[in-house]
Each structure stands twice: as C-alpha cells, then as structure tokens.
N, C-alpha and C positions, 0 to 999 in steps of 0.2 A: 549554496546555502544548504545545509542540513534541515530536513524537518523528520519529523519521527512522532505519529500516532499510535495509540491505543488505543483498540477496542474490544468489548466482551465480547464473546462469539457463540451464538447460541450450543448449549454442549450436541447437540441432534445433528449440528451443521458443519460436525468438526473434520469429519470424511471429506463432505463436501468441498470445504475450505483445504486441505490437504492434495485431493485430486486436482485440483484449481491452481493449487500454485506449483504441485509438479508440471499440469500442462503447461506452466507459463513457461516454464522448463525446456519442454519441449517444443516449443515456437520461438525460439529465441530471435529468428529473426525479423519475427510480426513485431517481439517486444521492442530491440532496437529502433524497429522503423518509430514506436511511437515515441521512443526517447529521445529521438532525431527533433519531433513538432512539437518537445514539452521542455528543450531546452536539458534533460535529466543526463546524467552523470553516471549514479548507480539507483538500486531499487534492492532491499531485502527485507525480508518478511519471516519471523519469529513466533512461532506459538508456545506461550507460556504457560501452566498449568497454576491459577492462581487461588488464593484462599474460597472466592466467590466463585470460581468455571474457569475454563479455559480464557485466555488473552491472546486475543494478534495485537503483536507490533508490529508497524509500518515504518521505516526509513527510505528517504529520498536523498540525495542530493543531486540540486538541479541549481543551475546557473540564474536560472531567473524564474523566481514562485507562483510570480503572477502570468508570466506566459505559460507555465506549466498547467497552472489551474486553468487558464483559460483555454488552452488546448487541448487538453483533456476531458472537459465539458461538452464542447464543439466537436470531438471526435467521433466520426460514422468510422471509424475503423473495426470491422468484426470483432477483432480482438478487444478496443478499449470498450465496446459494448457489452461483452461479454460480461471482463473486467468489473465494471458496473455493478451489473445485472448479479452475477455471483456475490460479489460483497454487501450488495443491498438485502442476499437472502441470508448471508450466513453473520451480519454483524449485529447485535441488539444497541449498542450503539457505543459512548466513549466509553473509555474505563476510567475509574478515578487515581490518577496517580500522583507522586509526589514528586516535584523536581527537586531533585539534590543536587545539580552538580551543572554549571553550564557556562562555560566562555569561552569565548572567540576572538582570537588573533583579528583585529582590523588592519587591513591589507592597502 
C-alpha cells in the first residue's frame, strides 16, 4: 500500500530536515534493517516550497500499514528514534492539501 504525508516544516528547521534525510542516506543499512520490521517496500521524502513555507512530503510503500505503524512506534532502534526525535522538531504539523487524483488496481 501507498501512503503519502504532508507536512509544514517549520522554515528555521529546513537545514535541519535536509542534513536529516541526507544522513538517512548515508545509513542506508540501519534504514533497511528497519524496513525489514515495518513490513516497507520504499520510503521518499520531497521538500516543497509552498505559497504558506516549505512542505515535506512523505511516501511509503509497505506491505502491511498496520505492522508498519506498529513497528515503528515499538522501535528502540537508534536510527527509528532519531527518526522521530528530528521530525518531531522540524514538522509544525499536516499541511492542508487537496486530493485530486487516486485509484487502485484491486489485486
């Protein structure tokens, strides 16, 4: 399943958020290991420059949402804490957008 977040990003925290997802970059194998125990597929992450501030979007696709979220919560992994801990300083919170467009091949 696809999911795909938005949120505003405080503009002060926009470095922040930029060094943040190069390291994720650069740890590629801490991230695997946790897409191994969140069921996840892929992960990418877009900053937008939008009328309001800057926007991160978030995309996943993971196999199963609810193991994902649940193992992701539960996660003592240095990296998923991190994770956390950085997007809790640098996201002010949703962003308000419109959905235009969305369907799914049922398999």
């Amino acid at each position: 399943m696809m999911r795909v977040g938005f949120f505003k990003v405080r503009p002060e925290q926009v470095e922040r958020l930029r060094a943040w997802m190069h390291e994720l970059t650069q740890r590629r194998d801490e991230v695997l290991e946790t897409f191994r125990a969140e069921s996840t597929q892929h992960e990418c992450a877009y900053l937008l420059q939008g009328a309001s501030g800057p926007i991160l979007v978030y995309a996943t696709q993971v196999d199963d949402p609810e193991q994902a979220r649940q193992a992701f919560a539960a996660s003592q992994l240095p990296i998923d804490l991190q994770h956390k801990q950085v997007l809790a300083e640098v996201r002010e919170g949703p962003a308000d957008v419109e959905p235009l467009f969305d369907i799914r091949a049922e398999g």
